[in-house]
ROPATI-53285 format. One record per residue: x, y, z of N, C-alpha, C in turn; residue in one letter. Coordinates in steps of 0.2 Angstrom, whole numbers, plus 5000, padded with zeros to 4 digits. Example, Ala and Ser with C-alpha at 12.3 -4.5 7.8 and 13.67 -1.06 7.14 Angstrom:
2
506649725039506249785039506649845039A;506449895035506849955036506450005039S;
This chain:
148
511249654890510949624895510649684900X;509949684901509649734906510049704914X;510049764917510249764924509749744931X;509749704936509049694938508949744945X;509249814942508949874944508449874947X;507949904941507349914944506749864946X;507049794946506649714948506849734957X;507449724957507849724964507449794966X;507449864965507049924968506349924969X;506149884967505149844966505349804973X;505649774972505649704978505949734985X;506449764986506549804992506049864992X;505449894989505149954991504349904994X;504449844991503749804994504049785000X;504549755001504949735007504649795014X;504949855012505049895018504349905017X;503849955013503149935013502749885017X;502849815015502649755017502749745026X;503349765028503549765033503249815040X;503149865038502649925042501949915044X;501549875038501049855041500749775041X;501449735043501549685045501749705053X;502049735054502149755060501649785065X;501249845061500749855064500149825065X;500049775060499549705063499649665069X;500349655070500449595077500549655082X;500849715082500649775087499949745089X;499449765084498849765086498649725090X;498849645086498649585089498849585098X;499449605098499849615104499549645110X;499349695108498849755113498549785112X;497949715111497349725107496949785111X;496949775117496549805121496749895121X;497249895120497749975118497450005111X;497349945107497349995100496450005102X;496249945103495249955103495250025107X;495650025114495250095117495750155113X;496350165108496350215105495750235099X;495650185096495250185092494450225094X;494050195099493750235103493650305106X;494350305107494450365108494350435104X;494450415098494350455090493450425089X;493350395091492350405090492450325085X;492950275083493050225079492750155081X;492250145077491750085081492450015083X;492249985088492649935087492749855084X;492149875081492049815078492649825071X;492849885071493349885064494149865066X;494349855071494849845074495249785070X;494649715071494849655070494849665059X;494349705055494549705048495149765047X;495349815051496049835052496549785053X;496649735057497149685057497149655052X;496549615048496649585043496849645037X;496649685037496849735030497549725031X;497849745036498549755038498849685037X;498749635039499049575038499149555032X;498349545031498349525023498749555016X;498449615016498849665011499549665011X;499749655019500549665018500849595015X;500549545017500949475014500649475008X;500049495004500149504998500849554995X;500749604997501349644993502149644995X;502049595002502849565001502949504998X;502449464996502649414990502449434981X;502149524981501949524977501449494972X;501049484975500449444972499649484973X;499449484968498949534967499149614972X;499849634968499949684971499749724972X;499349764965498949844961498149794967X;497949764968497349774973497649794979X;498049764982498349764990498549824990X;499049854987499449924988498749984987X;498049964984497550014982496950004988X;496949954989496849944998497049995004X;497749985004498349985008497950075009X;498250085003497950184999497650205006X;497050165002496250195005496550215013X;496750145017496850125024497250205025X;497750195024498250255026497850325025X;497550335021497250405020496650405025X;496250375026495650365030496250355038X;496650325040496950335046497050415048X;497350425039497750495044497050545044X;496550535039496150585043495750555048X;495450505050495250485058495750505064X;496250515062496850505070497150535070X;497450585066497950645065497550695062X;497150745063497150805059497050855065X;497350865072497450885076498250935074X;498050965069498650995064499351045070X;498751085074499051125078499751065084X;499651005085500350965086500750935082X;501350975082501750955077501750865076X;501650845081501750775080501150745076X;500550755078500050735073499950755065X;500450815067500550845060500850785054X;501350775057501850725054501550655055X;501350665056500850585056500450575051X;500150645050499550645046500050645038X;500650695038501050685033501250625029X;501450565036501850515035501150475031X;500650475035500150415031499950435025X;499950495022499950515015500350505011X;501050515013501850505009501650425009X;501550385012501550295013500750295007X;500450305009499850315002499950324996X;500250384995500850414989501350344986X;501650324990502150254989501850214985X;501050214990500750144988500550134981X;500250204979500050214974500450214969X;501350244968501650244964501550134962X;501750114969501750034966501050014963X;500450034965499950034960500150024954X;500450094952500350104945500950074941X;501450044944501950014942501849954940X;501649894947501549834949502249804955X;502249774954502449724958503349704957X;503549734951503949714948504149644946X;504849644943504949574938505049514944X;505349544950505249484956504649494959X;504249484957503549494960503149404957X;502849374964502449324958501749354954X;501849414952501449434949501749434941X;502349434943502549434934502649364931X;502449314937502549224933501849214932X;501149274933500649234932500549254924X;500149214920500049214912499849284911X;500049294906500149354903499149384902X;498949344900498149344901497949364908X;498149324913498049374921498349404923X;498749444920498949494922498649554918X;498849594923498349694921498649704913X;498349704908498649734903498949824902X;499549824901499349924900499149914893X;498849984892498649994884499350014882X;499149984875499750014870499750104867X;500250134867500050174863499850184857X;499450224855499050244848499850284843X;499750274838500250334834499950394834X;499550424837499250494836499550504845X;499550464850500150484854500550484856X;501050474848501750474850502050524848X;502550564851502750634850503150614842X;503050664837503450684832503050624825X;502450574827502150534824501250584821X;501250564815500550594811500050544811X;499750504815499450444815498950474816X;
């Protein structure tokens, strides 16, 4: 009997993911007026503010319920990597440095769950095998030590 390891390491890594930029949605929503004039501040029209809360919202209760999670974490990606280059690349402060780090290494994350999925406690693994992302199989030409 497999161990539900790496089911349970999927579902806490969406967890702590899912919870960051749920967090900073209701931040947002909370001081609306604080994020719009930081945003501004960096040259960031504000009409993008209100589709930044919804990315953040949305995406994150997808990836915490795991449901269509390879779009929402490849979302999620873009998000972090375009923050950290709009807000952080003031490299000379350590702190913006580390910001700009943090929001890449959370991009990095995102995309390892990309490539994984959602895991076995994901409702992405009860939806029918036809709606789910298929991987390819591999070929016998690339299996190590096979003449296919």
């Amino acid at each position: 009997m497999q161990l539900p390891v790496p089911a349970a390491a999927a579902l806490a890594g969406r967890l702590l993911l899912a919870a960051l930029f749920l967090h900073e949605a209701f931040s947002k929503l909370a001081a609306y007026s604080a994020a719009l004039a930081y945003m501004q501040v960096f040259g960031v029209p504000a009409q993008l503010l209100p589709l930044a809360i919804a990315l953040e919202l949305g995406c994150g209760l997808l990836i915490l319920c795991g449901y269509h999670t390879r779009a929402a974490t490849l979302l999620l990606a873009a998000f972090c990597i375009a923050t950290a280059v709009l807000f952080h690349t003031r490299f000379g402060d350590r702190n913006q440095l580390l910001h700009f780090e943090k929001d890449l290494a959370i991009a990095g994350g995102l995309l390892v769950l990309f490539a994984h999925g959602g895991g076995g406690w994901a409702l992405d693994a009860l939806r029918p095998p036809r709606m789910r992302r298929q991987e390819p199989q591999p070929r016998a030409a690339d299996v190590p030590g096979s003449y296919g």
